[in-house]
N, C-alpha and C positions, 0 to 999 in steps of 0.2 A: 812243315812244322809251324807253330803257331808261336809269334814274336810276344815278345813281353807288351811291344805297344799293343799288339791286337789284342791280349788279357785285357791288359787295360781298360782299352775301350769296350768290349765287350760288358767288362765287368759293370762301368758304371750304367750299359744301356741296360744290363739288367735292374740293377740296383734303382736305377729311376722307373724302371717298370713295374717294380715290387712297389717303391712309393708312389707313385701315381693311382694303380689299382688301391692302395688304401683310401686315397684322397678323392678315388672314383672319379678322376679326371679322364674320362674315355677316350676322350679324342687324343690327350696324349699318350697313355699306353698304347693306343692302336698306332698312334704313330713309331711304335719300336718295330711292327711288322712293315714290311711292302705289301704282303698279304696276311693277314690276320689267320691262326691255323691253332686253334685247342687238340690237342687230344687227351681225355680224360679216360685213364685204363680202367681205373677200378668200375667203373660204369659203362666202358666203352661204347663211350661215342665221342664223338667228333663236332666239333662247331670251327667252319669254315668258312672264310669270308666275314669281310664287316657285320654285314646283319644280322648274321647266325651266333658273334661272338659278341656284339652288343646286344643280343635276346640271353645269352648266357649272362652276362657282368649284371644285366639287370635282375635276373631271373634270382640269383645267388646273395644280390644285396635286398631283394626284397625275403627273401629266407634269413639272411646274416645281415641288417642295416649295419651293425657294429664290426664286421668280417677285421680283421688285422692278424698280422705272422709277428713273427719271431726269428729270426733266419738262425740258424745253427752252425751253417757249415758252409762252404763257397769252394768250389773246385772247376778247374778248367778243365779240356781235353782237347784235341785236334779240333773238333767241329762240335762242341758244346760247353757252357756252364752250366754247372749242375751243382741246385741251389739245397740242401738239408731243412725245413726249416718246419714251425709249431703254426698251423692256421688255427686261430680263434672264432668263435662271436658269440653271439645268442639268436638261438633258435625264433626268430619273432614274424615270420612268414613262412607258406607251402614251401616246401621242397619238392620239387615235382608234385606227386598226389601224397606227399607228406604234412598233416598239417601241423604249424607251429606246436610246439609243447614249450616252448618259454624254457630252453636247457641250456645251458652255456657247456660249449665243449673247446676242444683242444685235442689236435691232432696233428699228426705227425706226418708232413707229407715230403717229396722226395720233387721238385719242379729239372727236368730236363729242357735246357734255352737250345736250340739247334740252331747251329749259323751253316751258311752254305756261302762260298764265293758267289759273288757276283759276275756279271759279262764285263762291268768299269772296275774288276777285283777291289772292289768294296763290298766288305762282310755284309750278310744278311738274317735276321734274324726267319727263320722261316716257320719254327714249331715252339709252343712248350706244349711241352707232353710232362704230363705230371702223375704221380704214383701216390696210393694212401691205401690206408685201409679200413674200406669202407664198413667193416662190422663195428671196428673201433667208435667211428663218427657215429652209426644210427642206435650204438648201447650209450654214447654220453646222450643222445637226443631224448629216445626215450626212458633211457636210466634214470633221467630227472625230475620225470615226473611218478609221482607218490599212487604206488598201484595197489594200495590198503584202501584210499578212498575210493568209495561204491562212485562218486561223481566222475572220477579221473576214466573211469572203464570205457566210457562214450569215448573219450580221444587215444586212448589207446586203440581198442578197436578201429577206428580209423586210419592210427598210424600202422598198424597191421596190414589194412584192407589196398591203403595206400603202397606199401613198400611189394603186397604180392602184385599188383598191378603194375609198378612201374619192373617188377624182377622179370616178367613178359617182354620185354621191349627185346628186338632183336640187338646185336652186335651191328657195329658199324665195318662194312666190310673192309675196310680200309686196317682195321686194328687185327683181324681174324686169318683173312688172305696175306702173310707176311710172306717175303723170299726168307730163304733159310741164307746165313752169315759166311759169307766164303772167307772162310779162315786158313787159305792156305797163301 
């Protein structure tokens, strides 16, 4: 069972990890991980390891420079915190092969912190796996721009051409191949 001190701490190493990712202080988010480990379901895929996870945080602030949450809700479990919370920004870089439309959105997403014991039983943060819903996100992107103007047709068509392209990408095996939940 999970002590009120290990809440505790868990809670604030999350909570400094939600502030640091605003502050785009890399180096110290990654230091919440031993190893650095995204998983992102609505898109499923995975960014693993330092490299993979600083080509993500970069990739997302040149899409959202402005990115910042809201947290809503904070809940514990045996082996996770599980954060409720509102992600913000403005659309002002590609998103993958999406290009900017200048939207500001607001979305509602669900961050799972996964701790697993250690070998020195000190907690380890190993995963966030975070949940949203990605039609939500890409109807505020492109909702906001103004599709009466004959000029705006070029970057819609774009964001179309973009969104069928990137909806090709396979699944990360890792998210697809699951054991099924021994519930007995």
């Amino acid at each position: 069972m999970t002590t009120e001190a290990l809440r505790v701490a868990r809670q604030k190493l999350v909570l400094d990890h939600f502030h640091d990712e605003v502050r785009q202080d890399w180096d110290q988010v990654l230091s919440t991980f031993p190893h650095p480990h995204y998983e992102l379901i609505p898109t499923m895929t995975v960014h693993d390891g330092n490299s993979e996870v600083r080509a993500y945080y970069h990739d997302t602030r040149v899409a959202f420079p402005d990115q910042d949450h809201e947290i809503i809700a904070l809940r514990h479990s045996d082996d996770a915190v599980i954060v409720e919370f509102w992600l913000l920004g403005t659309h002002r870089g590609p998103l993958g092969q999406i290009p900017p439309t200048g939207s500001r959105f607001r979305v509602r997403m669900t961050a799972y912190f996964l701790f697993e014991a250690g070998d020195d039983a000190e907690e380890k943060l190993v995963c966030e796996r975070v949940y949203f819903d990605s039609l939500t996100l890409l109807k505020q992107l492109v909702g906001g721009v103004d599709k009466k103007n004959p000029r705006n047709w070029p970057l819609l068509l774009r964001c179309l051409r973009g969104l069928l392209r990137m909806s090709g990408e396979p699944p990360h095996p890792s998210l697809v191949n699951t054991p099924t939940a021994d519930l007995t």
